[in-house]
N, C-alpha and C positions, 0 to 999 in steps of 0.2 A: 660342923662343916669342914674345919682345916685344924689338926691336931697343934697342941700347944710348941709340938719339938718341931715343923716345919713353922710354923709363925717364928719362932725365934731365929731359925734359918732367913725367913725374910728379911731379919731387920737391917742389916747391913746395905738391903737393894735400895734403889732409890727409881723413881721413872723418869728415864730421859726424857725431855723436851728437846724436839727439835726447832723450837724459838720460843722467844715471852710470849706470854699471853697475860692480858687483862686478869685482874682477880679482887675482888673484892675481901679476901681472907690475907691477911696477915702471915707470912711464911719464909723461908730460908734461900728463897732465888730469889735473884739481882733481878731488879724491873723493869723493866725501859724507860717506865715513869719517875718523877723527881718527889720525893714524896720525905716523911719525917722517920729520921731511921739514925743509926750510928754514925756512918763511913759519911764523909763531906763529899760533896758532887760539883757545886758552882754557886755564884751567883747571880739574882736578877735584881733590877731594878724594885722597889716597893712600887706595890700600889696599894688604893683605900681598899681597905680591910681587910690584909694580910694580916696575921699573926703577929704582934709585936714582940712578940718573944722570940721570933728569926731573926730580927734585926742583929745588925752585925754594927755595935753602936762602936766598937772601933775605926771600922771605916769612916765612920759616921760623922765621929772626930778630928779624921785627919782630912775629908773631903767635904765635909758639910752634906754629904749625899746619905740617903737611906736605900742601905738594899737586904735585901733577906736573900739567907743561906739555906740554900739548896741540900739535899742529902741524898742516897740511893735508899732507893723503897726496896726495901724485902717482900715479896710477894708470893704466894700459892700458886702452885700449877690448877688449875681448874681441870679437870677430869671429868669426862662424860662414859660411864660404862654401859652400853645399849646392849641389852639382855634378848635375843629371839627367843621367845617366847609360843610361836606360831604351832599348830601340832605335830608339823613333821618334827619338831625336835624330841618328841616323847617319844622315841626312837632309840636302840640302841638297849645294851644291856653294860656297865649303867647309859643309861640315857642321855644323849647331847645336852640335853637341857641341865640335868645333874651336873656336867662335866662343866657348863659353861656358870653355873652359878658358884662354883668350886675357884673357878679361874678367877670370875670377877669378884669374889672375898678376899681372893690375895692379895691382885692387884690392886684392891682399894684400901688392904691393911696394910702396905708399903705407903701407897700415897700420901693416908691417914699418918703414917708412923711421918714422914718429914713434912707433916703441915698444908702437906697440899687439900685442896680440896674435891669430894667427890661428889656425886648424882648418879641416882641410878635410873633407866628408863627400861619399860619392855615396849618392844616393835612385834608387832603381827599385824593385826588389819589396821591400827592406828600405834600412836607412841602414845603410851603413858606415863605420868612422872612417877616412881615408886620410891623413891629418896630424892627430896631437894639438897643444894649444894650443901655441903657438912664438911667442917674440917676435925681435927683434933684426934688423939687413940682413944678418946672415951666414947668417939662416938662408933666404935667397931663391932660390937652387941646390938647398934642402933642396924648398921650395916647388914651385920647376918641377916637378924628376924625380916630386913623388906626382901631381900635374896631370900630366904627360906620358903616365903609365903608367896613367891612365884609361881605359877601351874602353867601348864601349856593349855593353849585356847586359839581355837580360830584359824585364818588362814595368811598366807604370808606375800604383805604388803611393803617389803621392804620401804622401797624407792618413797612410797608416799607419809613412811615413819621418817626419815632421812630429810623429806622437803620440811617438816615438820617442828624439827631440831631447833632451827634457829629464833622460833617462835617460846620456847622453853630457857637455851641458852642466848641470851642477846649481846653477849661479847663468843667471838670466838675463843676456841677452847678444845683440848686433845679430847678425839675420842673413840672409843673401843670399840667394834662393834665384832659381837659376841654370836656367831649365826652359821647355820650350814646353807647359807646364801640360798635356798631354794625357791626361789621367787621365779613362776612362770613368766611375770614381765622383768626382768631381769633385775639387774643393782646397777648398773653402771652408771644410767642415771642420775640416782640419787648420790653415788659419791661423788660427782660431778658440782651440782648444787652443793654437796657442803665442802669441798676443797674452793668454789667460787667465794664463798662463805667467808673463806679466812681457816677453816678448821683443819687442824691437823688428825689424821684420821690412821687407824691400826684396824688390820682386818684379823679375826682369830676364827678360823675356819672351822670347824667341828661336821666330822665325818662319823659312824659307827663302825664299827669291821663288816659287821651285816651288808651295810652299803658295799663297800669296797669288794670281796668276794661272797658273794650271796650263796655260791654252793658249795661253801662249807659249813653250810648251814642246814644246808637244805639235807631229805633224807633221800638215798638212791633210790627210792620208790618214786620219786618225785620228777621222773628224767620222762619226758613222751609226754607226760601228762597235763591237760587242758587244764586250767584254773582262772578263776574271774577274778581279777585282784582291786582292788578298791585307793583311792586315794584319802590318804586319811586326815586331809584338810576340806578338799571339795566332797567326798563322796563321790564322784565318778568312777564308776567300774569301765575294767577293759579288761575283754580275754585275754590270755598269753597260751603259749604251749611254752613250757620249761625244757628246753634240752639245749646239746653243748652249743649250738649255732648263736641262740637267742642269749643267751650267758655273757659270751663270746661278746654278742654287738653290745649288751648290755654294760659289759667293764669298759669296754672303747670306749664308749659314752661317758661315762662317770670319770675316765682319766680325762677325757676331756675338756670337762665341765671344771674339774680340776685346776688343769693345766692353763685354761683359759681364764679363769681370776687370779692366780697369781700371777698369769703375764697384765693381766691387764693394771693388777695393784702395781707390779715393777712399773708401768709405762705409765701411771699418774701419779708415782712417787706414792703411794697408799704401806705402809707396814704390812705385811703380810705373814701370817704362820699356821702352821695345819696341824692339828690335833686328832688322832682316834681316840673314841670318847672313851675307850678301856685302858686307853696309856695311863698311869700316874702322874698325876699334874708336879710333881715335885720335880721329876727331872724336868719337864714343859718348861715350866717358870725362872726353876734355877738356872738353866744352861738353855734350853732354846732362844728364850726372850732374850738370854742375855747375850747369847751369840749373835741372836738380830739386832742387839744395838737399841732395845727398848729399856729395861731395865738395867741398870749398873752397878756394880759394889762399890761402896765407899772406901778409898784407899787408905 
């Protein structure tokens, strides 16, 4: 899925969090919680059946009092990478869906690489769990083969994958969601419910060039002429006439549709980045993400 000489390229990234989050993995960020770790923090009063090995029996000595020593917990970013999955992503030469499982290997083999933890889900008409939380780089083989054995299926329910999340994650937790956002009932929705949530949320948009100019594709025989075109989640057909008028409203539309989720991810503070699923994810990863402030080199 990702060659060995851009894996070695990752290893220096790391994923920004833009705050702690809960984790039950052991790992290299500072916690908000008070937890058993190197660096000292404070301390608190005992109570029955703290640890007597916190006891700070110096104190102990010179105030007759008992308190246990506090330290900074180390903790794991929790990561949620949500895979669409739905059929309009088998789209595209390679295909969104190819492009977006490419993405989420990376960014789970950095996470993986500083301890953080990942999950993997796919969203079409439901969310499904395809990796439960996993930390450590042994588990990155574990990573590929649920990413590999993803297929596109079904129709696409975003908002109702999205309500669904925090029935799966029950602490908040960063998450990716990996989608050429085409949901007839929209998303805004559901990123609404899970920024209520507490979740820190990255949108990674995935387009094909096919989408973007359709008549560069198409053959000039194909200009005047009538065609029934099908949707390839519902199955509903609708005529079209293909000439430059209908082309024409067609891109309006798609820059639109566009332009209208990344203002809207700007206006609910959501991460946002746009991908053609023929670009190479090497420069995406290296320099886009990192020009938006997701991932970071370690200085």
């Amino acid at each position: 899925m990702l060659t060995p000489q851009f894996l070695k390229q990752l290893e220096p990234f790391y994923i920004r969090a833009k705050r702690s989050f809960r984790s039950r993995f052991k790992g290299e960020r500072r916690s908000p919680n008070r937890g058993v770790g190197m660096e000292f923090a404070d301390y608190r009063v005992y109570e029955p059946g703290d640890d007597l090995r916190h006891v700070d029996w110096n104190i102990y000595a010179r105030l007759g009092r008992l308190f246990i020593k506090l330290f900074h917990a180390d903790e794991g970013l929790p990561l949620a990478l949500l895979v669409d999955n739905s059929q309009s992503m088998e789209f595209g030469s390679p295909t969104k869906l190819t492009c977006a499982k490419q993405i989420a290997a990376a960014l789970g083999y950095i996470a993986l690489g500083h301890a953080d933890s990942v999950a993997v889900y796919t969203c079409a008409e439901r969310l499904s769990a395809v990796l439960p939380p996993t930390s450590g780089t042994l588990q990155f083989p574990r990573l590929t083969n649920s990413l590999t054995a993803i297929g596109a299926n079904g129709q696409t329910r975003l908002t109702e994958c999205l309500r669904q999340l925090p029935m799966y994650q029950r602490h908040p937790c960063t998450v990716i969601i990996l989608s050429d956002f085409l949901d007839p009932d929209g998303y805004e929705q559901g990123f609404k419910l899970l920024i209520g949530h507490g979740f820190s949320t990255f949108a990674i948009h995935l387009v094909s060039p096919e989408e973007i100019t359709p008549q560069a594709y198409l053959e000039s025989a194909t200009a005047g002429r009538d065609w029934l075109v099908e949707d390839a989640e519902t199955g509903e057909t609708k005529a079209i006439t293909i000439n430059a008028e209908t082309l024409a409203q067609y891109q309006n539309q798609q820059q639109t549709f566009c332009d209208t989720l990344r203002r809207f991810c700007t206006d609910q503070g959501i991460g946002y980045a746009h991908l053609k699923s023929n670009t190479p994810i090497e420069p995406f990863i290296l320099q886009e993400l990192h020009k938006a402030g997701f991932v970071q080199r370690n200085r």
